[in-house]
C-alpha positions in Angstrom: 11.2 -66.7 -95.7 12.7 -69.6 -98.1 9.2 -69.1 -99.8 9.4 -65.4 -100.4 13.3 -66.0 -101.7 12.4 -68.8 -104.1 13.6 -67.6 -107.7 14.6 -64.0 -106.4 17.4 -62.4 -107.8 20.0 -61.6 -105.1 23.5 -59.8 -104.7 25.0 -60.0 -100.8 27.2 -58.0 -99.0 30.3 -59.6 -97.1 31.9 -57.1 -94.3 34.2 -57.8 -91.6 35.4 -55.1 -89.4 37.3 -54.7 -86.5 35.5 -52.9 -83.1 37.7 -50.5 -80.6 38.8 -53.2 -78.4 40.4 -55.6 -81.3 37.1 -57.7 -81.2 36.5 -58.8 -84.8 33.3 -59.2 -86.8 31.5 -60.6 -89.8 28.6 -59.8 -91.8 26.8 -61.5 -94.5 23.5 -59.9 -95.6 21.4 -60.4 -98.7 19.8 -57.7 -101.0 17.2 -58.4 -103.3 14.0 -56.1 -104.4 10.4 -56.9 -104.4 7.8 -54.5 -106.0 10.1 -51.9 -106.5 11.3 -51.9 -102.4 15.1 -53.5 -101.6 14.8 -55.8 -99.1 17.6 -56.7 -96.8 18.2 -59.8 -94.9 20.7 -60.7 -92.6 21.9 -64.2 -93.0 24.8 -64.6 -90.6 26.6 -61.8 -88.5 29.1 -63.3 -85.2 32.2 -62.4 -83.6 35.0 -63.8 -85.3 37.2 -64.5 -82.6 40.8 -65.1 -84.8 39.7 -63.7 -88.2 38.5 -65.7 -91.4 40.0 -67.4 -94.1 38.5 -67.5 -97.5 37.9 -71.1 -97.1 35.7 -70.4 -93.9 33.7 -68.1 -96.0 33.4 -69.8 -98.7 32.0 -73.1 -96.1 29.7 -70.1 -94.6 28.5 -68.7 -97.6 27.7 -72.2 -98.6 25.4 -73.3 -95.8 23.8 -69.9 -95.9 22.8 -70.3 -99.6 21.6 -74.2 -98.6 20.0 -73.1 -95.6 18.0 -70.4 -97.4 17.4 -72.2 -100.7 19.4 -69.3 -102.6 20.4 -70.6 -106.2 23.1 -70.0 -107.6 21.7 -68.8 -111.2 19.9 -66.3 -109.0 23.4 -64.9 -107.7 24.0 -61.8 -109.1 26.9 -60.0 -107.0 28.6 -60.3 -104.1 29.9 -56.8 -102.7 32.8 -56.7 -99.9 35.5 -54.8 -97.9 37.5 -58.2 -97.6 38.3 -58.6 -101.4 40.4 -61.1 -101.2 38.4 -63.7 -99.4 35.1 -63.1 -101.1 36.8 -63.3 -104.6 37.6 -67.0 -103.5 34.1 -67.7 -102.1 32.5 -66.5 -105.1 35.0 -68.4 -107.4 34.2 -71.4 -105.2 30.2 -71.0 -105.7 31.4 -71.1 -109.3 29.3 -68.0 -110.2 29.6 -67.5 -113.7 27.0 -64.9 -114.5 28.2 -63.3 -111.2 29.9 -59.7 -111.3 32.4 -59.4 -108.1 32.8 -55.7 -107.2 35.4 -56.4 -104.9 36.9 -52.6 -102.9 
């Protein structure tokens, strides 16, 4: 897979939600597109037992884009329902041709 996503251009999607019984959960997946077809990839998704802290996220989001050989150059948004913590992982991947849409 690190193959495939070598020089790809990439925006990823941070969600964390809340289920019924007060169980909490993250979500970080990657978009890119290849011959005219989005692909999705699902880098990390766990229960997160206490919640998350934009620190934590920004440590996460950090081994993902290690772990996968994601560059930053190649970072081109980072989409999320938890604006606040993904504005300060993005900030601290130093993304300066990045766009944050953060809703």
């Amino acid at each position: 897979m690190n193959s495939f996503l070598k020089g790809m251009y990439f925006s990823i999607t941070l969600n964390h939600w809340t289920k019924i019984a007060n169980k909490n959960n993250a979500a970080l997946v990657l978009h890119t597109i290849n011959n005219f077809v989005l692909k999705k990839l699902t880098l990390f998704c766990f229960k997160d037992e206490g919640g998350s802290t934009s620190i934590e996220m920004y440590h996460q989001l950090s081994f993902e884009m290690e772990t996968w050989s994601l560059s930053v150059t190649n970072f081109v948004e980072m989409v999320t329902d938890t604006a606040y913590k993904a504005g300060e992982a993005s900030r601290g991947k130093n993304c300066q041709n990045s766009a944050a849409l953060l809703c």
